[in-house]
VEXGUGU-716689 format. One record per atom (N, C-alpha, C): x, y, z. Coordinates in steps of 0.05 Angstrom, whole numbers, plus 5000, padded with zeros to 4 digits. Example, Ala and Ser with C-alpha at 12.3 -4.5 7.8 and 13.67 -1.06 7.14 Angstrom:
<nodes>
526448865156524649105156526449345156525749555142527349795143525850015157
</nodes>
This chain:
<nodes>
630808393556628308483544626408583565624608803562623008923585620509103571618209133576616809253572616909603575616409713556615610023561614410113550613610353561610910493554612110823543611610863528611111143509608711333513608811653516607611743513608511873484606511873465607112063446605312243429606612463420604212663410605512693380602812773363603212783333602012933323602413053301600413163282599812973270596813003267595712783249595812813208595913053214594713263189595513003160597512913160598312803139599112523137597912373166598312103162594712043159594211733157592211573139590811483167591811633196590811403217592611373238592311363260595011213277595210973268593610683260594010463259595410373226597910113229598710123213596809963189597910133165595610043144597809873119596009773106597409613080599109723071600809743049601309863022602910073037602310283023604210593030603110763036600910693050599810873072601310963095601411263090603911193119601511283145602311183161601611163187602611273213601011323225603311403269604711103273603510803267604510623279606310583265606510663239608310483214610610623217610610913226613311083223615311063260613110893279613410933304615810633301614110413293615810123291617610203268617810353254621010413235622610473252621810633273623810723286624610653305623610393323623410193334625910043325624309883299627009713290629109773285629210153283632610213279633810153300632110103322634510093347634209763362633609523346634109283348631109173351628709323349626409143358624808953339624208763354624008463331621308423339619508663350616708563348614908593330612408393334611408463306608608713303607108813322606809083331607009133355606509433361605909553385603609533396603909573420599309633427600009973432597309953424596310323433593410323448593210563460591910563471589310683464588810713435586510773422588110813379586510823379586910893342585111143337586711353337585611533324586111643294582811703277582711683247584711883232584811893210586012063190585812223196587612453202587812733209587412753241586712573260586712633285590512743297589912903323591712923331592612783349594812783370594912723399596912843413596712893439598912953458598912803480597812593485598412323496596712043491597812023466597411703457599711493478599111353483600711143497600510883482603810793478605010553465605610353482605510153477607809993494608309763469610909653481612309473462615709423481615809143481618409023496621209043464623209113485624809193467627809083493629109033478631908913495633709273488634309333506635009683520636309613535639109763536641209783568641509973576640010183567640310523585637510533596637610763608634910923611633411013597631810973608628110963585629211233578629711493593629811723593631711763559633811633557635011593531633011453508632311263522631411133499628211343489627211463498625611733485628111893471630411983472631812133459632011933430632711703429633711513420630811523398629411473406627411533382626011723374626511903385625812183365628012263349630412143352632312123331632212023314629611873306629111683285626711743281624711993286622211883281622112173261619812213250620312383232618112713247618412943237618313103252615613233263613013023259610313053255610212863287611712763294611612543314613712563334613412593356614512593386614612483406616412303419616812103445616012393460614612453477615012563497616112493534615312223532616912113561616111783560617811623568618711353559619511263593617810973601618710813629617910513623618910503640618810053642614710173645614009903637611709883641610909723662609409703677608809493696608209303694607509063711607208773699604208833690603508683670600508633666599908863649601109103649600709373633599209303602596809463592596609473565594909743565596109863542596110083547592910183533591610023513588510023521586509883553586709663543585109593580585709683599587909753604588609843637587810143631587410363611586610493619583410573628584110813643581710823662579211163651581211253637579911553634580511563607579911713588581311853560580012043556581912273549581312513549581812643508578712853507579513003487579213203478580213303464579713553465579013673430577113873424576413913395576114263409577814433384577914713373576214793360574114933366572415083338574715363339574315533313574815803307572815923293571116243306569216253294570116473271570616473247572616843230570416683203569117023192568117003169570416903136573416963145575316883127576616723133578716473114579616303123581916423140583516163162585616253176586216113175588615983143590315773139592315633157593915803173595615793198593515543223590815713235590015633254587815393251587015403223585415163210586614913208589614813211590614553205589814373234589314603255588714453279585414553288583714633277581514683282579214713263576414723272575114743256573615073252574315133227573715483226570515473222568415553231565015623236565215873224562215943211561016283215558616203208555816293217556916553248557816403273558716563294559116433311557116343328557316093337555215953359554116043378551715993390552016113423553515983433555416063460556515773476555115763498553015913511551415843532549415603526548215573492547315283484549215073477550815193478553314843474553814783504554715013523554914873536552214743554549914813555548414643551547814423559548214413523547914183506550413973515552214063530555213913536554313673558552513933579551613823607550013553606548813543583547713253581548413083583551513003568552112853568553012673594554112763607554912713641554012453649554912203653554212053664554311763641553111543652553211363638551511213621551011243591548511183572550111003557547410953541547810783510548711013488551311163470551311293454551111143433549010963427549910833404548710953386547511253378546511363361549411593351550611673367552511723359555511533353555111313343558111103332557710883335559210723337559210443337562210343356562310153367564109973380566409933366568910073368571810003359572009663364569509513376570509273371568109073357568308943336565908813330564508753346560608823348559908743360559908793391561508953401561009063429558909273431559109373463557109463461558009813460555209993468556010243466555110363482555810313510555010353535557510613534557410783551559310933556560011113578561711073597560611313623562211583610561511783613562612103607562812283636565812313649565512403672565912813669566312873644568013193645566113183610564913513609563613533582563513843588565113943574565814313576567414453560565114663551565914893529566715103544569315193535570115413548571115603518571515973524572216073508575116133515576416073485579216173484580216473466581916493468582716833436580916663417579016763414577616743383577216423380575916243406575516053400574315843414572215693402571615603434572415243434573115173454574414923463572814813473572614533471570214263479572614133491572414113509573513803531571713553544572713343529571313033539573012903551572312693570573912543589570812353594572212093587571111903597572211623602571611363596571911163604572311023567570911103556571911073531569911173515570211183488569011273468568511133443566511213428565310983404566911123375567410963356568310983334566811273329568811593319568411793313564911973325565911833355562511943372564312163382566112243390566512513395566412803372567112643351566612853323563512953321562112793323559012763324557912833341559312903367557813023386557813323384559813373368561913743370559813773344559813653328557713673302554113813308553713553333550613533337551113793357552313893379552814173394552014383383553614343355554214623334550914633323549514403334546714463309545814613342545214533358544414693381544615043378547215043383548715343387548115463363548415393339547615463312543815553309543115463341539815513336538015333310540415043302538814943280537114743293537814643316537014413332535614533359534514453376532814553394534314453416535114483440535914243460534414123467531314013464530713763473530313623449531413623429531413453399534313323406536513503420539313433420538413193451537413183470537313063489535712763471533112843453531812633442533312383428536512533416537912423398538812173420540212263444541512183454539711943480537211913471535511803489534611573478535711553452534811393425536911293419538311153424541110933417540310833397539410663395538210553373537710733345537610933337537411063322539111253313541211213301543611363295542811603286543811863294544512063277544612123254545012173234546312183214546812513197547512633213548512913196551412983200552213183192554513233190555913113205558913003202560912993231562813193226563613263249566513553249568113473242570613613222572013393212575113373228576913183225578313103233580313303250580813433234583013693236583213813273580113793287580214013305579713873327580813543321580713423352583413223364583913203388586513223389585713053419587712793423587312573441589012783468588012853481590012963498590612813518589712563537591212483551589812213551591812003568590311773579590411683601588911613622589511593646590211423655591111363665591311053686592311053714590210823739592310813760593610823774595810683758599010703758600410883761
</nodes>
């Protein structure tokens, strides 16, 4: 028996959540341990290294879970994408280290959210993004990005993935860049509060949109205590892209 760690990436589009849920909800964890137990594992979950909501994406969620294996990790990623279904991908599989968990030990998490700005829908590029009109400024988003930088209370944007913690947060990377017909938000920090990255791409868009002022968007964020409450961006256009660690 030995510990290992999973990187894996998914479409979210049509599961309830990464975390496994009751009933017949299907799930990232519920279809990840199916495929687990096809190949002898008798645990009773995995850890991850965050839970991301209905419709989120990822391209490096990190698993771990001890499993009795006599080949190479390198197989045993083949070994379960042969069982997992085709929304979900091992991308690279190793022993984990002693002490490893693949939430606390990490040190960074990275994410990333798609706007598309087109006056008509673009069914194809909308399953992974969020389609706008008109289009934003991005010289006020990005901005509005630069604020963030450093270490506050966001507790006006979310709440604590854990009862009762707190909502301290350091943010080391906050940048809008333009892509073909689109502009991309990248976050990297130390961690993040229950759906405060959706809410930040939301509160941006009132900036760039000229509906919000930037010192109303700095006011928001100066005021923990006082949640937000307008739109959040929805699920579709944000996507866990990495996790750091270490190791």
């Amino acid at each position: 028996m030995a510990n290992y760690k999973s990187i894996i990436a998914y479409d979210g589009t049509d599961f309830q959540g990464f975390q496994r849920l009751g009933g017949d909800r299907r799930t990232v964890q519920g279809v990840f341990e199916d495929a687990l137990r096809r190949l002898g594992w008798e645990g009773g979950s995995l850890r991850a290294a965050g839970r991301t909501d209905a419709g989120v994406h990822a391209r490096g969620q990190v698993v771990d879970y001890d499993l009795a294996w006599k080949h190479d990790p390198a197989l045993l990623t083949l070994a379960l994408n042969a069982h997992l279904p085709n929304d979900v991908a091992v991308r690279a599989t190793d022993l984990a280290n002693p002490g490893f968990h693949p939430r606390f030990s990490a040190k960074r998490r990275r994410y990333r959210y798609t706007l598309i700005s087109a006056p008509q829908r673009d069914p194809l590029r909308e399953r992974y993004a969020w389609r706008i009109w008109p289009a934003p400024d991005p010289g006020e988003m990005a901005a509005a990005a630069g604020l963030l930088l450093g270490e506050r209370d966001f507790g006006a944007l979310g709440r604590s993935p854990i009862p009762g913690g707190h909502t301290v947060r350091a943010v080391f990377q906050a940048t809008w860049r333009a892509e073909t017909e689109a502009l991309v938000f990248e976050i990297e920090g130390n961690a993040f509060l229950y759906r405060m990255v959706r809410r930040l791409v939301a509160l941006m868009l009132e900036v760039g949109s000229a509906r919000m002022p930037i010192g109303e968007f700095g006011a928001v964020l100066a005021h923990p205590g006082q949640p937000w409450v307008g739109k959040i961006a929805p699920a579709r256009g944000l996507c866990l892209e990495a996790v750091v660690y270490d190791e």
